[in-house]
mmCIF file of the C-alpha atoms, coordinates in Angstrom:
data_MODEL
# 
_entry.id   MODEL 
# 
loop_
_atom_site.group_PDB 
_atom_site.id 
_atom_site.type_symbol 
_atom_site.label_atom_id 
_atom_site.label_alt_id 
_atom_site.label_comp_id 
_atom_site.label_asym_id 
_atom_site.label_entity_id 
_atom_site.label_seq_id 
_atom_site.pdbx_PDB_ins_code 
_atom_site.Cartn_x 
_atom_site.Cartn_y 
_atom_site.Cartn_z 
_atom_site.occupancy 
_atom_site.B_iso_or_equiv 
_atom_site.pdbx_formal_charge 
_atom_site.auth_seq_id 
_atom_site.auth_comp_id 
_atom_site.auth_asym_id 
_atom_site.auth_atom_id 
_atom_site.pdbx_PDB_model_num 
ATOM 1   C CA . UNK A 1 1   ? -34.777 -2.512  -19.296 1.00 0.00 ? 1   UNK A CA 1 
ATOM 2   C CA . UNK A 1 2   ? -31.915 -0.784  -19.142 1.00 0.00 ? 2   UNK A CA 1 
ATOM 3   C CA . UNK A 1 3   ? -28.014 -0.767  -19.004 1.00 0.00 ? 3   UNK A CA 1 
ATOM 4   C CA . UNK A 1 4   ? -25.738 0.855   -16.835 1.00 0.00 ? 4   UNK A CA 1 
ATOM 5   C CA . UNK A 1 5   ? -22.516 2.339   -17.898 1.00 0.00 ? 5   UNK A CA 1 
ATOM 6   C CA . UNK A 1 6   ? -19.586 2.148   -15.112 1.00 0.00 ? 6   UNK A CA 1 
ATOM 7   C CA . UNK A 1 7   ? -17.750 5.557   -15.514 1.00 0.00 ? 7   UNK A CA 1 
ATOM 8   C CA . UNK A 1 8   ? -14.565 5.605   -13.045 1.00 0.00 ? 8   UNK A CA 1 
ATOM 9   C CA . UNK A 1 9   ? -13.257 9.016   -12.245 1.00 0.00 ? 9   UNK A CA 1 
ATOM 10  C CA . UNK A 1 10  ? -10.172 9.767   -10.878 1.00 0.00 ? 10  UNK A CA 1 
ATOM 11  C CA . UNK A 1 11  ? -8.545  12.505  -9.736  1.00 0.00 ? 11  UNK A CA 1 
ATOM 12  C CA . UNK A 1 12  ? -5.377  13.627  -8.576  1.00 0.00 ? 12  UNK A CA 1 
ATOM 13  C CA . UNK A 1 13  ? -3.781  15.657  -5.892  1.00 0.00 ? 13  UNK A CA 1 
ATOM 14  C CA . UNK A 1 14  ? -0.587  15.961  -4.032  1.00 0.00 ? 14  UNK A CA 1 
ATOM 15  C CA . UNK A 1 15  ? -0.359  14.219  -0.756  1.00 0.00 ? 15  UNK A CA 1 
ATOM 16  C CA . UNK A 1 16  ? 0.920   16.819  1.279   1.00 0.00 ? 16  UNK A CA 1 
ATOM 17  C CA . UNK A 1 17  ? 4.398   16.134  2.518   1.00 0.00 ? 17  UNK A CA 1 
ATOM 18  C CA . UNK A 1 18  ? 5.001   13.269  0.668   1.00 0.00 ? 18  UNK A CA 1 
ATOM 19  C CA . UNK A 1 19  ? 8.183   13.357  -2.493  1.00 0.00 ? 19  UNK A CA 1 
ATOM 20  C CA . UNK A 1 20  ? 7.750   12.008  -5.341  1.00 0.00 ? 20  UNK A CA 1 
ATOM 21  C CA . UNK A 1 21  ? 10.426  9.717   -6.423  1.00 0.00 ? 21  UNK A CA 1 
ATOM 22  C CA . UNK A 1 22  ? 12.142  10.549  -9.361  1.00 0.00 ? 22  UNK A CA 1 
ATOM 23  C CA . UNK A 1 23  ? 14.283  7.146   -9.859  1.00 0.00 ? 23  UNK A CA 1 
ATOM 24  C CA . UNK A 1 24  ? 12.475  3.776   -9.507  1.00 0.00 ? 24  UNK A CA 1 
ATOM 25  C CA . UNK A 1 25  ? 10.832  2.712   -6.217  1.00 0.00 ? 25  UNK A CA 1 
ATOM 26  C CA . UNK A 1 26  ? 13.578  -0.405  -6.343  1.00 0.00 ? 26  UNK A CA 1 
ATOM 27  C CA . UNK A 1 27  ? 13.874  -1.280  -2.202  1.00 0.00 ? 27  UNK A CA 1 
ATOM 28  C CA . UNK A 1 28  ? 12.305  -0.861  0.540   1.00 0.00 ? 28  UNK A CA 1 
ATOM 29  C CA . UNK A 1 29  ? 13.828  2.166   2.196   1.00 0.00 ? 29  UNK A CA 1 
ATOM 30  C CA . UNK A 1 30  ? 12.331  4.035   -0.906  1.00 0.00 ? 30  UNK A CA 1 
ATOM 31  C CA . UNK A 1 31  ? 9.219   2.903   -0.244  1.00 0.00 ? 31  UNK A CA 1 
ATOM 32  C CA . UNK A 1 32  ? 9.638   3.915   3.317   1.00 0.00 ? 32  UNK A CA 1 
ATOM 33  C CA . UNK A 1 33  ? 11.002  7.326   2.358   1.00 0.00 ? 33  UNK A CA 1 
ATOM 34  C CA . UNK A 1 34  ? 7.161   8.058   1.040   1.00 0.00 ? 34  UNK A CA 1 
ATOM 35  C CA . UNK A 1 35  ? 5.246   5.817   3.008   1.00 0.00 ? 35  UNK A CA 1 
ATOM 36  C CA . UNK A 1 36  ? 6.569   7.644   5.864   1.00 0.00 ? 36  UNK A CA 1 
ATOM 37  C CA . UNK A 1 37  ? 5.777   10.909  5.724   1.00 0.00 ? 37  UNK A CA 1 
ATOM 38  C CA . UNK A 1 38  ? 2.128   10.358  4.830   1.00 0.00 ? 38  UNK A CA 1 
ATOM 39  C CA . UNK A 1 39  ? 1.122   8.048   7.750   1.00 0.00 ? 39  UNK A CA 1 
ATOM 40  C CA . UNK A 1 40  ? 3.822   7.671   10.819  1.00 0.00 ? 40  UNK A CA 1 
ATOM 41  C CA . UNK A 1 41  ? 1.328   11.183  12.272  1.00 0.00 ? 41  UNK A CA 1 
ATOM 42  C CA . UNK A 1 42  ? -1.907  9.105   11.974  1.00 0.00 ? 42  UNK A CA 1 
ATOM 43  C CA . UNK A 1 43  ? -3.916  8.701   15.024  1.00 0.00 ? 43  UNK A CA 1 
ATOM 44  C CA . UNK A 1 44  ? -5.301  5.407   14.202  1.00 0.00 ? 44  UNK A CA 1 
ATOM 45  C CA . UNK A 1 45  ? -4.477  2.832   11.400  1.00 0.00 ? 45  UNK A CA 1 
ATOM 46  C CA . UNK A 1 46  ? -4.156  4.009   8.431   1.00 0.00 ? 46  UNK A CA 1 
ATOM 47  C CA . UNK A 1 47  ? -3.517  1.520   4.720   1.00 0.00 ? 47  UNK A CA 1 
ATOM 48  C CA . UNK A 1 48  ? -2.499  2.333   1.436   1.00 0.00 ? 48  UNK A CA 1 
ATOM 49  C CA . UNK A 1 49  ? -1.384  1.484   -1.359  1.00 0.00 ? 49  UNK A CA 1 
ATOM 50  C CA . UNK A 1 50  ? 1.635   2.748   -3.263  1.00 0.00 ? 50  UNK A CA 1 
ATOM 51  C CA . UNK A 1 51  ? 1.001   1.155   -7.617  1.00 0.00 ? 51  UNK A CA 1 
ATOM 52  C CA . UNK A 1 52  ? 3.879   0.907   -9.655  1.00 0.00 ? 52  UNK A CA 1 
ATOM 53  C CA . UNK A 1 53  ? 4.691   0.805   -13.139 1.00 0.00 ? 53  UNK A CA 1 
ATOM 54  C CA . UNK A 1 54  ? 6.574   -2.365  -14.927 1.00 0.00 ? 54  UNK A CA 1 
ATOM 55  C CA . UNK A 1 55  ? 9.917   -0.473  -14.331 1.00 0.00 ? 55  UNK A CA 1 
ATOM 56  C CA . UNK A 1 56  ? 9.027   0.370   -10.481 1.00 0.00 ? 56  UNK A CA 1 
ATOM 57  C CA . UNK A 1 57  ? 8.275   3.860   -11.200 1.00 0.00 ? 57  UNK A CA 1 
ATOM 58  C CA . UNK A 1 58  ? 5.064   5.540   -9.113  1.00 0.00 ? 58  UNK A CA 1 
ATOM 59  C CA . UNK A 1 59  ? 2.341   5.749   -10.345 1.00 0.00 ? 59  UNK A CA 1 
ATOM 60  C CA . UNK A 1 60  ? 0.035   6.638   -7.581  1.00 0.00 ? 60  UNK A CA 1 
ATOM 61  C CA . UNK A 1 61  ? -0.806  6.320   -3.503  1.00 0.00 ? 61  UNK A CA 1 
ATOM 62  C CA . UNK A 1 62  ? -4.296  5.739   -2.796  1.00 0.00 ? 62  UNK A CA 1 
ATOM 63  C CA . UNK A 1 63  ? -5.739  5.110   0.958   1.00 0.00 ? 63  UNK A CA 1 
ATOM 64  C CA . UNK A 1 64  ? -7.646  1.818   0.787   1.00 0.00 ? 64  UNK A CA 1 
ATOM 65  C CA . UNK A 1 65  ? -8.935  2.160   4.796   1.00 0.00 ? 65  UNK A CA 1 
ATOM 66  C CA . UNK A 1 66  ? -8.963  3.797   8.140   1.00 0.00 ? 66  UNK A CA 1 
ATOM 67  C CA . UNK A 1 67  ? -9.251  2.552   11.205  1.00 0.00 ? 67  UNK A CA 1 
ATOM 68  C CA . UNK A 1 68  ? -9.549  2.466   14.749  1.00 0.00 ? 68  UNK A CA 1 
ATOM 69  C CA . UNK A 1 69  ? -6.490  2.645   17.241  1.00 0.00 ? 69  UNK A CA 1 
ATOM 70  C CA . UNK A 1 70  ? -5.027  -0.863  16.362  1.00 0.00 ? 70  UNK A CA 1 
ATOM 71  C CA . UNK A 1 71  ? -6.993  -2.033  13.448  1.00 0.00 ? 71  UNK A CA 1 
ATOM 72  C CA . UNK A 1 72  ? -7.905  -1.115  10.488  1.00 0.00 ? 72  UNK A CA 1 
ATOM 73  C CA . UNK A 1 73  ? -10.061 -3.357  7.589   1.00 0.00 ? 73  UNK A CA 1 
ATOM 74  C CA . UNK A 1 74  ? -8.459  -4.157  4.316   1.00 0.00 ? 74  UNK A CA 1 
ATOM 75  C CA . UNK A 1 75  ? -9.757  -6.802  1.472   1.00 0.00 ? 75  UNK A CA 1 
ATOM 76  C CA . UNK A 1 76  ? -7.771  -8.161  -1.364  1.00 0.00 ? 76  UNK A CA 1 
ATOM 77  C CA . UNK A 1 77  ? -10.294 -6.673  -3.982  1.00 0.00 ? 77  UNK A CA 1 
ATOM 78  C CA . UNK A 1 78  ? -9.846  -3.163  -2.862  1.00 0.00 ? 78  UNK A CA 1 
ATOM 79  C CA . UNK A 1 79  ? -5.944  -3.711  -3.367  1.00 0.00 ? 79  UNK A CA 1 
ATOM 80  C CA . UNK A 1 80  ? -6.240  -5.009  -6.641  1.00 0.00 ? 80  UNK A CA 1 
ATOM 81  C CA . UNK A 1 81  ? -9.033  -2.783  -7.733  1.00 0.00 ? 81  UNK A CA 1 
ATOM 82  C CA . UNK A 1 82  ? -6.875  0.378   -7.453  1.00 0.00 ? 82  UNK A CA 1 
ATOM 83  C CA . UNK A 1 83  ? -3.945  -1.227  -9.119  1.00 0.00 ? 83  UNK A CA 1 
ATOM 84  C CA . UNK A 1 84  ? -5.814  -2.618  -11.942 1.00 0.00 ? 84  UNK A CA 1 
ATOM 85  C CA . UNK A 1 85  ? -7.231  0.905   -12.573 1.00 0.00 ? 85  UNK A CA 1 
ATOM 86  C CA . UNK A 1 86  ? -4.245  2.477   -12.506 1.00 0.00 ? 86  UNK A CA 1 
ATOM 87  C CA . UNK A 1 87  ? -2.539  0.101   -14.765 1.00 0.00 ? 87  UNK A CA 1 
ATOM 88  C CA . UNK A 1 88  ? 0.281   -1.249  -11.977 1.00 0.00 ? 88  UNK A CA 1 
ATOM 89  C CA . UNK A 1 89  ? 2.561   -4.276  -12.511 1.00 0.00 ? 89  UNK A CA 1 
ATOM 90  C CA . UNK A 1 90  ? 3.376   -3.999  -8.776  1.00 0.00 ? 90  UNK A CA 1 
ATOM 91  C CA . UNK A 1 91  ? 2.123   -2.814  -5.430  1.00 0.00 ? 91  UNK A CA 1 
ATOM 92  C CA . UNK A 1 92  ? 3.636   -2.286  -2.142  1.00 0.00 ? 92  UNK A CA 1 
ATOM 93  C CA . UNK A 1 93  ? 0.872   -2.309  0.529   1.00 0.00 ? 93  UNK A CA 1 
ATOM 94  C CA . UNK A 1 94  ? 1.486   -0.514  3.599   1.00 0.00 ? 94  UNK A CA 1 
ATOM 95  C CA . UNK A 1 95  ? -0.230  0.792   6.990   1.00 0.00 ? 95  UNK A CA 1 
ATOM 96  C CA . UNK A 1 96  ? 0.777   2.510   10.247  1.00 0.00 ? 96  UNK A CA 1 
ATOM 97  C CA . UNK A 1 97  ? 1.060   1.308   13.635  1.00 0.00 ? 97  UNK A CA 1 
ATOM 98  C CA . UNK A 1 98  ? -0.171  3.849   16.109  1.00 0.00 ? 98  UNK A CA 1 
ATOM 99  C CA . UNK A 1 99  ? 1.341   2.207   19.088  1.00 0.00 ? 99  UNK A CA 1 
ATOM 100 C CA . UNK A 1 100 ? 5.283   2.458   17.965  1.00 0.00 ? 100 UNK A CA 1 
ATOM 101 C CA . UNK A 1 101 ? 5.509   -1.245  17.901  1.00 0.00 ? 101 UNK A CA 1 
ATOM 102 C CA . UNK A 1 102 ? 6.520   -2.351  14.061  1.00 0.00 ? 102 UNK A CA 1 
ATOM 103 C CA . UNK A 1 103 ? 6.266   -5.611  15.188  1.00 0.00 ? 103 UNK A CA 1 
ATOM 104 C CA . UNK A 1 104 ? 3.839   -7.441  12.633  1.00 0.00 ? 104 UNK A CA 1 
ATOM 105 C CA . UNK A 1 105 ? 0.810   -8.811  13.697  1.00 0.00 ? 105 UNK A CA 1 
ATOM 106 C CA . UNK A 1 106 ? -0.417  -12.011 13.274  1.00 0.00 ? 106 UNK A CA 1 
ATOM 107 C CA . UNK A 1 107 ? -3.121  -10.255 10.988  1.00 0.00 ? 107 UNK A CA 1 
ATOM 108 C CA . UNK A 1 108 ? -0.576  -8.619  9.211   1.00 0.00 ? 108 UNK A CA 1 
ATOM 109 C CA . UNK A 1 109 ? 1.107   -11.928 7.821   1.00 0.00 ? 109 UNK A CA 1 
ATOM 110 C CA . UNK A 1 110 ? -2.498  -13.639 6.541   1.00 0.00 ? 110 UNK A CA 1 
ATOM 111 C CA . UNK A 1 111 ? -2.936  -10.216 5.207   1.00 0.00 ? 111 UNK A CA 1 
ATOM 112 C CA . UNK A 1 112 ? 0.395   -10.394 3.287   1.00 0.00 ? 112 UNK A CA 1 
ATOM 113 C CA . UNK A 1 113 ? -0.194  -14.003 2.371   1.00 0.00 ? 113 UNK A CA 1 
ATOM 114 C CA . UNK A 1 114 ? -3.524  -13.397 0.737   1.00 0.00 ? 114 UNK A CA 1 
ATOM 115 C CA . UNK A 1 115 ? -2.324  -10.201 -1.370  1.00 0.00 ? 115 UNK A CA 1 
ATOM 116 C CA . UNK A 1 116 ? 0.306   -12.064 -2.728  1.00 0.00 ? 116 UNK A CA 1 
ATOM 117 C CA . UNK A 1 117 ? -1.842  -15.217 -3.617  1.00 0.00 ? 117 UNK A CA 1 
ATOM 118 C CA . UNK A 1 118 ? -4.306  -13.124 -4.946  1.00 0.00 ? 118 UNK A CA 1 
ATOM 119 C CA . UNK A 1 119 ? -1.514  -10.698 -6.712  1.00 0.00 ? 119 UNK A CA 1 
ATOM 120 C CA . UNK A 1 120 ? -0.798  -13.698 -8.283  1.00 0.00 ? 120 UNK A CA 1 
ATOM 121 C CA . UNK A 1 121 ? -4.209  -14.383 -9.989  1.00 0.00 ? 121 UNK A CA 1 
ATOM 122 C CA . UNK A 1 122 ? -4.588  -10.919 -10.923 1.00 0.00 ? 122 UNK A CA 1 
ATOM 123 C CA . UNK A 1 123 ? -1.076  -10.596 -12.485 1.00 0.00 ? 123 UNK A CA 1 
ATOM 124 C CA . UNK A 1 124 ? -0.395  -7.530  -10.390 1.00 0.00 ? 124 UNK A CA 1 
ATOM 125 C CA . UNK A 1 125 ? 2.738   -8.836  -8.384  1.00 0.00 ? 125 UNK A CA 1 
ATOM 126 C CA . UNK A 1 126 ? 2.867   -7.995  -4.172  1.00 0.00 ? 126 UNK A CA 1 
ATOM 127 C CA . UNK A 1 127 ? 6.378   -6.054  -4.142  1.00 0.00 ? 127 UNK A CA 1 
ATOM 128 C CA . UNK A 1 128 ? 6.117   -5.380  -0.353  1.00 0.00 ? 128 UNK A CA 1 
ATOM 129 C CA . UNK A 1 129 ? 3.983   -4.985  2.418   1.00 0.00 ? 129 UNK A CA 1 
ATOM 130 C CA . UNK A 1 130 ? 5.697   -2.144  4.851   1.00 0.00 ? 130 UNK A CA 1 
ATOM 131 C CA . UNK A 1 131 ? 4.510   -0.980  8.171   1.00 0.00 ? 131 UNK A CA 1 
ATOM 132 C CA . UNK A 1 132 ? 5.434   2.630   9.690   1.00 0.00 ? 132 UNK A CA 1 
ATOM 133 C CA . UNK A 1 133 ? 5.791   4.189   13.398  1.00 0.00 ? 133 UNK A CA 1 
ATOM 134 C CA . UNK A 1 134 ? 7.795   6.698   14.394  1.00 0.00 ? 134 UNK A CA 1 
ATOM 135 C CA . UNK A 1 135 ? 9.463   7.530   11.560  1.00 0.00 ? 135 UNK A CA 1 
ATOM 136 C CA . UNK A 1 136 ? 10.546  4.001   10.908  1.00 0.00 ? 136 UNK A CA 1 
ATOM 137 C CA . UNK A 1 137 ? 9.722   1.010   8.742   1.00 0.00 ? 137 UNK A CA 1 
ATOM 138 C CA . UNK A 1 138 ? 9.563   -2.798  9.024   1.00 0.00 ? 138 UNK A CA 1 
ATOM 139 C CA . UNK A 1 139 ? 9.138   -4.268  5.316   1.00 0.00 ? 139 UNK A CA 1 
ATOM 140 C CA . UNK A 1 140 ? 8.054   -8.203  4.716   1.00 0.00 ? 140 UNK A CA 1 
ATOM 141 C CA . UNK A 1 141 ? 10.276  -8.121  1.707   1.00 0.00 ? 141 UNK A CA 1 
ATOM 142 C CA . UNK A 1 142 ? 13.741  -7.278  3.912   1.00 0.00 ? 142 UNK A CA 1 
ATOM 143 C CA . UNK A 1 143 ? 12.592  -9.830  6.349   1.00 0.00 ? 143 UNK A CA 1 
ATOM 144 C CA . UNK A 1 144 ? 12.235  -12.249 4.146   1.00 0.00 ? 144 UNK A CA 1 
ATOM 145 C CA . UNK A 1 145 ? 8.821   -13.102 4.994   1.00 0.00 ? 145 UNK A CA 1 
ATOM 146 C CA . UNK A 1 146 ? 7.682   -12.446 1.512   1.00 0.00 ? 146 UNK A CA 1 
# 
């Protein structure tokens, strides 16, 4: 018989066009500000995941999936996975919508509803979940729907 050994490897690169914060990710809008710029030119839907540090600071973006035009598959594990790895206290989930239309989908709220339940079991807290088109942002958080 014999025993595995999980090695996870890492690596990191610059996203390009996206800043780097250097004060805490602390609302929305800076979320947005580098959310944007790395999926508002995706041709289909697009989800990451920005982890923060106890004191809001970024610690990394990773894309969780890709999708089609209007959908795109996302599971609580993957979420939490990358956050637990990299040490977060907080998350801010976000994706693009192709179409323009921030409007958030019915999806898009269980979505939000089971990251934060499950956020909560994992003691890695849902900050935000923000969606992008066009150069613009709708965030759960400022609509109070969070």
């Amino acid at each position: 018989m014999y025993v595995r050994e999980l090695t996870v490897c890492y690596r990191q690169r610059l996203v390009n066009g996206a800043p780097v914060p250097s004060s805490p990710v602390t609302t929305p809008g800076k979320a947005a500000g580098v959310l944007v710029p790395i999926l508002e030119q995706e041709a289909v839907e697009v989800c990451g995941v920005l982890c923060l540090s106890t004191k809001n600071y970024l610690l990394a973006y990773h894309e969780l999936s890709r999708g089609t035009l209007d959908h795109t598959l996302v599971h609580a594990r993957d979420v939490f996975r990358v956050a637990l790895l990299a040490n977060a206290a907080g998350v801010i989930v976000a994706h693009n919508h192709p179409s323009g239309d921030l409007t958030p989908s019915p999806e898009d709220a269980i979505l939000t509803d089971r990251l934060q339940r499950a956020g909560a079991v994992v003691g890695v807290e849902l900050i935000d979940h923000v969606i992008v088109a066009d150069g613009r942002y709708f965030s759960f958080q400022e609509a109070r729907r969070l």
